[in-house]
HTML snippet that shows the backbone in 3Dmol.js (N, CA, C, O; Angstrom):
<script src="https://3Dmol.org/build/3Dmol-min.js"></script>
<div id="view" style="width:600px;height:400px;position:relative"></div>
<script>
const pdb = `
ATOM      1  N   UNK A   1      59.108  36.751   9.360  1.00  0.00           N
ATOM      2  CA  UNK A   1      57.693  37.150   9.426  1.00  0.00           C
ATOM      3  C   UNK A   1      56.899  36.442   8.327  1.00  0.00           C
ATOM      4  O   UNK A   1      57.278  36.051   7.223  1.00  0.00           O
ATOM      5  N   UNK A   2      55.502  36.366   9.009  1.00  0.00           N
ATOM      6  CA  UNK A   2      54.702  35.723   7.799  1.00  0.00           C
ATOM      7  C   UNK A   2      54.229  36.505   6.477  1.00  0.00           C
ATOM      8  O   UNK A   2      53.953  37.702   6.547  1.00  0.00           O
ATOM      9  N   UNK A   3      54.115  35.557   4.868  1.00  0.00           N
ATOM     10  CA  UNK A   3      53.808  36.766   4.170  1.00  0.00           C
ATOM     11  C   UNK A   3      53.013  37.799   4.318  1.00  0.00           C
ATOM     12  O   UNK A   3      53.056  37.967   5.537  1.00  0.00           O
ATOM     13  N   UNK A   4      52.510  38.378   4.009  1.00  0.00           N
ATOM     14  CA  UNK A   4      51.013  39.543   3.697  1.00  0.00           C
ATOM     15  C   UNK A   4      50.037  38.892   3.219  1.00  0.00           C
ATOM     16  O   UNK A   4      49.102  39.490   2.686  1.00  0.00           O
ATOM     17  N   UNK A   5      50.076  37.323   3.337  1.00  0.00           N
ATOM     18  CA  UNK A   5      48.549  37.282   2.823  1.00  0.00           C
ATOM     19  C   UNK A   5      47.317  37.387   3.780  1.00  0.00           C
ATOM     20  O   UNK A   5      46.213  37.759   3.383  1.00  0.00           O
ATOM     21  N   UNK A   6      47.596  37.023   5.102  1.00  0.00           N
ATOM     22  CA  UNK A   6      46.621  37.324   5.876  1.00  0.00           C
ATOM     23  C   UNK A   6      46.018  38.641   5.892  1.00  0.00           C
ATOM     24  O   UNK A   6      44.811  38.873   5.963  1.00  0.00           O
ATOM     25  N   UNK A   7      47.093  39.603   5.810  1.00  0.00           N
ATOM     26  CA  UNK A   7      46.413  41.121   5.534  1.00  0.00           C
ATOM     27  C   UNK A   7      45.336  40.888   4.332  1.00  0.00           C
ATOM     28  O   UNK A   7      44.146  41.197   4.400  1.00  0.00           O
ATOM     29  N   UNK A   8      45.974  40.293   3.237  1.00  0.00           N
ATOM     30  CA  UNK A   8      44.617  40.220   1.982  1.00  0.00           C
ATOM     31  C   UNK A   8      43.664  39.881   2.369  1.00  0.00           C
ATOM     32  O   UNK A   8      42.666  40.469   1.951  1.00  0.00           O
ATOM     33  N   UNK A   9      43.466  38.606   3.498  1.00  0.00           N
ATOM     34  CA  UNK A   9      42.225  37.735   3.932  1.00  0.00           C
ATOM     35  C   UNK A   9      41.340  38.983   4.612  1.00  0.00           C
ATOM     36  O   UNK A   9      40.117  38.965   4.472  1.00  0.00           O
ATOM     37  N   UNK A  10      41.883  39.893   5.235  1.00  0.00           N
ATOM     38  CA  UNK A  10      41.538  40.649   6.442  1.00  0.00           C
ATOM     39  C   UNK A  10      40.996  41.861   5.529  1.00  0.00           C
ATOM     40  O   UNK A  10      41.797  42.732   5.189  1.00  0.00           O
ATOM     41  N   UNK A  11      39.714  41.926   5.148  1.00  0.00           N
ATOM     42  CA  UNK A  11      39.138  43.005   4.264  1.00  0.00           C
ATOM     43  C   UNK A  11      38.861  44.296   5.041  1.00  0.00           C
ATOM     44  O   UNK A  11      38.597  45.397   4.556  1.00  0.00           O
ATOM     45  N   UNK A  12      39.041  43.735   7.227  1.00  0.00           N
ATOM     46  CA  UNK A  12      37.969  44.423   7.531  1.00  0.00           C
ATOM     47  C   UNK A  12      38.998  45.741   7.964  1.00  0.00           C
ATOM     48  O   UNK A  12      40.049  45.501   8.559  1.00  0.00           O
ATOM     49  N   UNK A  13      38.533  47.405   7.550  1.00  0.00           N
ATOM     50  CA  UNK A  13      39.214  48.258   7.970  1.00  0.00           C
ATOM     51  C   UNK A  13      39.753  48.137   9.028  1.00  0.00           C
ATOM     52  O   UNK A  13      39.200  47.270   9.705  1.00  0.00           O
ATOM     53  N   UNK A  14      41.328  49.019   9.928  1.00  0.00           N
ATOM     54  CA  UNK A  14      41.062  49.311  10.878  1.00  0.00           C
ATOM     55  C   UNK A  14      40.361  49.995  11.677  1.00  0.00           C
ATOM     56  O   UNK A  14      40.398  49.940  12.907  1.00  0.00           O
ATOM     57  N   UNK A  15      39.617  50.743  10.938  1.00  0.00           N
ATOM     58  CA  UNK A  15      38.248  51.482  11.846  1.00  0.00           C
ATOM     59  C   UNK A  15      37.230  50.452  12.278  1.00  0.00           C
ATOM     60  O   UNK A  15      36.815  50.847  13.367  1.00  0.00           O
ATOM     61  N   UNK A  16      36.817  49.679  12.055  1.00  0.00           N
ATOM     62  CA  UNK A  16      35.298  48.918  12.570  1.00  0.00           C
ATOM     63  C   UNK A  16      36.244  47.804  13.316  1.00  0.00           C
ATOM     64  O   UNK A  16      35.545  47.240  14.157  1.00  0.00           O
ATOM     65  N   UNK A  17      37.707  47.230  13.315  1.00  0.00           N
ATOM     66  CA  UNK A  17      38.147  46.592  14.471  1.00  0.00           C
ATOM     67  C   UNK A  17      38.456  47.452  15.680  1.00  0.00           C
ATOM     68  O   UNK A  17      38.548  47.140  16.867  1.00  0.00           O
ATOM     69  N   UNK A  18      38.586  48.557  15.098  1.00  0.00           N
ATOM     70  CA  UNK A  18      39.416  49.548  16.577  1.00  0.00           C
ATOM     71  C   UNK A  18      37.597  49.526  17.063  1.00  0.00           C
ATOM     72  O   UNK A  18      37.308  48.894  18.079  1.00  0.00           O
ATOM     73  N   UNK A  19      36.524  50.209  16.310  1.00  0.00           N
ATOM     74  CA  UNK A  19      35.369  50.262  16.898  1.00  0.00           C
ATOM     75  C   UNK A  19      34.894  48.761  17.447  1.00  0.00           C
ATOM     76  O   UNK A  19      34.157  48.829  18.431  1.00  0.00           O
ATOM     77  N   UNK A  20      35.155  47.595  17.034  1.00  0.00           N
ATOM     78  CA  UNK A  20      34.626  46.778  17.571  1.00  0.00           C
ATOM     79  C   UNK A  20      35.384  46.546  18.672  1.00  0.00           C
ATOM     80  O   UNK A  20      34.790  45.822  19.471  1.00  0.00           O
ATOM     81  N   UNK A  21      36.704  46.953  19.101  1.00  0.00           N
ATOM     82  CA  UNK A  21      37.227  46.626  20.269  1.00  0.00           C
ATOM     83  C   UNK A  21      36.892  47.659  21.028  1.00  0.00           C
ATOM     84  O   UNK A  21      36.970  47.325  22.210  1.00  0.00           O
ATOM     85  N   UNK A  22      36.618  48.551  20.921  1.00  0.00           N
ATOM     86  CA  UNK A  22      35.964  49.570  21.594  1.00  0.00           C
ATOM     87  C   UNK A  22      35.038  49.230  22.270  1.00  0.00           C
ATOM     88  O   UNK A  22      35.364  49.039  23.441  1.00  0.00           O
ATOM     89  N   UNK A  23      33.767  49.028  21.999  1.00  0.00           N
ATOM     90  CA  UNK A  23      32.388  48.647  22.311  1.00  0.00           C
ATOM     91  C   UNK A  23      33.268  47.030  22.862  1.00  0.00           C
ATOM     92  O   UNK A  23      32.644  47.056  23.923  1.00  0.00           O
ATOM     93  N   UNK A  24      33.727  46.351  22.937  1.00  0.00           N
ATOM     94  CA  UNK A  24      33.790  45.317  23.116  1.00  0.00           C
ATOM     95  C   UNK A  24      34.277  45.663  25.019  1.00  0.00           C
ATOM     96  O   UNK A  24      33.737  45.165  26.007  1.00  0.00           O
ATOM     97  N   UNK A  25      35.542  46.746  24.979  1.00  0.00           N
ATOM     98  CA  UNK A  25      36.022  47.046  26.032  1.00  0.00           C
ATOM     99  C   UNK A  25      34.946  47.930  27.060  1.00  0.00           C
ATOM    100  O   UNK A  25      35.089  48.064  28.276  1.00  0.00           O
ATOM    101  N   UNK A  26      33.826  48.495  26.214  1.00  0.00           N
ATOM    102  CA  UNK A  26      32.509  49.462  27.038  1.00  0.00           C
ATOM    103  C   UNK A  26      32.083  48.228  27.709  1.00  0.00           C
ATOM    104  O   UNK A  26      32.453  48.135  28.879  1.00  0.00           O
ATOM    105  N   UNK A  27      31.366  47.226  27.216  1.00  0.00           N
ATOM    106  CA  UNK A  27      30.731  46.486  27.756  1.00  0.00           C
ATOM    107  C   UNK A  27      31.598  45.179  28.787  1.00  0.00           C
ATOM    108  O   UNK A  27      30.940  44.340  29.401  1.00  0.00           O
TER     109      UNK A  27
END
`;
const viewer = $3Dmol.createViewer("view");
viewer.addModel(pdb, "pdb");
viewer.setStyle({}, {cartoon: {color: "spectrum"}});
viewer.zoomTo();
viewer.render();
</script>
């Protein structure tokens, strides 16, 4: 597996990706 740095890059919570896939899947 790759290290954890991409997690570091990735600031954005999982709440506003789960919400952006959300709204992404409404529309």
């Amino acid at each position: 597996m790759s290290k954890p740095v991409s997690y570091k890059r990735h600031r954005f919570p999982p709440e506003i990706i789960a919400h952006a896939v959300w709204l992404y899947f409404r529309f």
